[in-house]
N, C-alpha and C positions, 0 to 999 in steps of 0.2 A: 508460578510466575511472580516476579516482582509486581510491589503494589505502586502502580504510576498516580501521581499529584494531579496533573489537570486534567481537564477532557480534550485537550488537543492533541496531550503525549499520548495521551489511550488511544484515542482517533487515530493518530497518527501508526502507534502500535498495529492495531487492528488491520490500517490499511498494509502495514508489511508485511504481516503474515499472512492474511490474502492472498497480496501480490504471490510470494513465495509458495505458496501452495497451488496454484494454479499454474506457476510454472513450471513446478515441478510435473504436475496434472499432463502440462501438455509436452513438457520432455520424453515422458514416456508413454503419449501417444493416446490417455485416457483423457482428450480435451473433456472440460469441466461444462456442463450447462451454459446455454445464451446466456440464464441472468447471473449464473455465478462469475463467467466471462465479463458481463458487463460491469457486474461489482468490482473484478479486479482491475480493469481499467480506469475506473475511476477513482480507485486507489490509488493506481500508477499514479495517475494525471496532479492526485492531491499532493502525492511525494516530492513529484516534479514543481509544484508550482509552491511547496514549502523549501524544497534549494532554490531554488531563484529566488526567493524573498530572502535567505540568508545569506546567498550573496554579493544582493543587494545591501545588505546592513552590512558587511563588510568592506562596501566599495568606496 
């Protein structure tokens, strides 16, 4: 893996492949644990609320 600069690109990182492995988790029907589920939602949530801040710096 590339070596990332801050801890919010890591953070950030972290929260994608989460996200991404838990969908995959439940694509094919292996749903992942309450709290690994929980974990990825609040990955989602962070994802989501880091585009809407970039979109806002673009508006």
């Amino acid at each position: 893996m590339p070596n990332i600069g801050s801890a919010w690109q890591a953070e950030l990182r972290e929260d994608v492949v989460n996200a991404t492995l838990v969908a995959i988790l439940q694509h094919k029907g292996a749903g992942p644990e309450t709290r690994t589920s929980a974990a990825a939602l609040r990955g989602w949530r962070s994802m989501q609320a880091a585009a809407r801040a970039m979109d806002a710096l673009r508006a």
